[in-house]
C-alpha positions, 0 to 999 in steps of 0.5 A, a space after each residue: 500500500 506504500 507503494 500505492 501511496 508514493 505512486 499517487 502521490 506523485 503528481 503531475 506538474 502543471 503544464 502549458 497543455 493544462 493551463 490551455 485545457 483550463 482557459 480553452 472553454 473561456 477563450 471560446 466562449 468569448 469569441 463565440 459571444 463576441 460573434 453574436 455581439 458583432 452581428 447585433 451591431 454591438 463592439 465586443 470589447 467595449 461590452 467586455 470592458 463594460 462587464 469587467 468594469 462592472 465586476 472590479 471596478 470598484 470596492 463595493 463592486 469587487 464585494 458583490 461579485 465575491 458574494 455572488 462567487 461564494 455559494 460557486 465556490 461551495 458548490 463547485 467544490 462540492 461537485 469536485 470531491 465527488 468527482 475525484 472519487 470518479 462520482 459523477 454527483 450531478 444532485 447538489 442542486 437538491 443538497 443546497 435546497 434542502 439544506 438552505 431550507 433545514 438552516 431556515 427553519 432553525 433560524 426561525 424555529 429556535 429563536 431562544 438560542 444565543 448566536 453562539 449555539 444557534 448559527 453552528 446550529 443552523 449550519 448543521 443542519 443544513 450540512 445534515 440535510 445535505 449528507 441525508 440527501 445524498 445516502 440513497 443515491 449513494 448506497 444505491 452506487 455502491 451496492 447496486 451500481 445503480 448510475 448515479 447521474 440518473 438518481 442524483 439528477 432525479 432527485 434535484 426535481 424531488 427537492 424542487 417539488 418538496 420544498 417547494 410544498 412545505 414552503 407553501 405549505 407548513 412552513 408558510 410565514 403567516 400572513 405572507 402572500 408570497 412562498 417563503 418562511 418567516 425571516 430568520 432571527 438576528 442571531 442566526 445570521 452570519 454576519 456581514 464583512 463589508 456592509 451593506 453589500 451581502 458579502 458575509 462570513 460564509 465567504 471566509 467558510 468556503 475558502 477555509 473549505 478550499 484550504 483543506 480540499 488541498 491539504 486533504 488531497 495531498 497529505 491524506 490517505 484518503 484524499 490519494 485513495 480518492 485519487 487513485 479511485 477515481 483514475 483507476 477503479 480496478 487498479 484501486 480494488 486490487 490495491 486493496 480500497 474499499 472503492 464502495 465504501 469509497 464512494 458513499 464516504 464522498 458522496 455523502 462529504 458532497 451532500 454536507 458541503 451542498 447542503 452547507 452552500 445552502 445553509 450559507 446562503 439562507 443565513 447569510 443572503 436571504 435570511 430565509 427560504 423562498 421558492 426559486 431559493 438557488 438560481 442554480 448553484 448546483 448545476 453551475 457548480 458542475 461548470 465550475 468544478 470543471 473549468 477549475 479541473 478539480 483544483 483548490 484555485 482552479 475552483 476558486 478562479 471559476 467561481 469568481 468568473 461566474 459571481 463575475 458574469 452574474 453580478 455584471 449581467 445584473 447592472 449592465 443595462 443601466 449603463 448600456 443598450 446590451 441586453 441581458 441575454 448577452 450575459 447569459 449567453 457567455 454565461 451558457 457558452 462557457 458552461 456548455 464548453 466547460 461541462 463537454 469535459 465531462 462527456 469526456 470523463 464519462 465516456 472514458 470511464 465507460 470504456 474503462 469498464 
């Protein structure tokens, strides 16, 4: 097993041809988007200046994307230790509904606490939620090889529906005509690190959660396990790894950092749970996880691009006559070039079999 461990643990450098697999979704992306710009009679450059402008330019502007970056962040690196382990966890959209919506109803439920027990409370809930969430689809990996793309995939629409039901139902704020839970109380909030922008304490959680993503997939034995799980299963089981026992152990460690996105962004963004609470964390989460290659800052510069992409499409039409949809085309782009890599992985693990 030492033998293992020294193999795996020699990785590769980073080389020209990574960096160019990094930035190559990007790269097409804009072009891509600059085409469509060009035949609106729009000038790419100027639309990109304005959009860079928009996300950096400025303190409070740079403190807005970062907000909008940190759920990206968590989500991304949610998607990434599953897929390390060679899981292909699509269903941390469902892990981030159902854990913003557990750390909601602590904040508004238990409201005798003191801070100092109520937001770990909260939080643990929601990183509860989370890894529940997961255990089906996991056993169902594990035991029955049952594909987890399908289950988890299907499972997002379960936790929509679900939540959806409750917040209009039994956990509808009294008197509200609207589809959410009572405000969660003062003392469940994370607090906020450059108000009055929305940039809160869960920014500072998910780059502590990058820092051991690092740490643990160099110095641990079960972040090279994962690693060499991931790359070669069979070579993996004669090493003797449990690769089942494996697998449920990171894909319930992907449900928690899910759920904890949406613990995070209940307590500290929104305050409470509402329907249409993720605009699609989960699902950009698997772009981001993608284009960063799995990597701590591979994953963090990811998230800053799409926080970037977000904020800026939310103000550039007060500035200029580009519309909003340009924005999501880049943003779309970007994603589709991003997540064909994960085409690539599946069909190779499939030939792997």
């Amino acid at each position: 097993m030492s033998a293992v461990a020294s193999s795996a643990r020699a990785t590769p450098a980073i080389g020209w041809r990574d960096v160019a697999l990094a930035v190559a979704p990007l790269v097409l992306a804009l072009v891509v988007a600059g085409i469509v710009l060009a035949v609106a009679g729009h000038n790419p450059l100027e639309v990109y200046w304005l959009l860079l402008k928009e996300s950096f330019g400025g303190v409070k502007r740079i403190a807005a994307t970062v907000a909008a970056s940190t759920p990206l962040i968590l989500t991304g690196l949610a998607t990434a230790v599953a897929f390390r382990s060679g899981v292909f966890n699509v269903g941390v959209e469902g892990c981030v509904l159902v854990g913003g919506l557990a750390a909601a109803y602590v904040g508004f439920t238990f409201v005798g606490l003191p801070a100092t027990l109520l937001l770990p409370f909260a939080l643990g809930a929601a990183v509860i939620a989370g890894t529940l969430w997961m255990l089906v689809p996991a056993l169902l990996k594990a035991r029955l090889d049952v594909d987890e793309v399908v289950t988890t995939l299907m499972l997002n629409f379960i936790a929509v529906s679900l939540t959806a039901w409750l917040v209009n139902g039994p956990l509808l704020a009294p008197g509200s005509a609207n589809s959410a839970t009572p405000m969660v109380v003062e003392a469940a909030r994370l607090p906020r690190l450059m108000p009055p922008s929305t940039l809160n304490a869960g920014f500072l959680i998910a780059i502590a959660l990058l820092v051991l993503y690092w740490l643990w997939g160099r110095g641990t034995a079960l972040g090279l396990e994962t690693r060499l799980a991931g790359l070669n299963p069979r070579f993996a089981i004669a090493s003797g790894i449990n690769v089942p026992m494996l697998i449920i152990k990171m894909m319930l460690l992907s449900g928690a950092i899910g759920g904890l996105a949406g613990g995070i962004q209940a307590l500290g963004t929104v305050n409470r749970f509402v329907v249409g609470f993720s605009p699609g964390y989960g699902f950009t989460g698997i772009a981001v996880a993608l284009l960063g290659r799995g990597s701590a800052i591979g994953i963090l510069l990811a998230a800053l691009l799409f926080g970037a992409l977000a904020t800026s499409g939310a103000t550039i039409q007060l500035f200029s006559d580009v519309p909003i949809e340009i924005v999501n085309i880049l943003q779309g782009t970007v994603m589709i070039f991003a997540v064909a890599r994960f085409g690539w992985l599946l069909k190779n693990r499939q030939g792997g079999k």
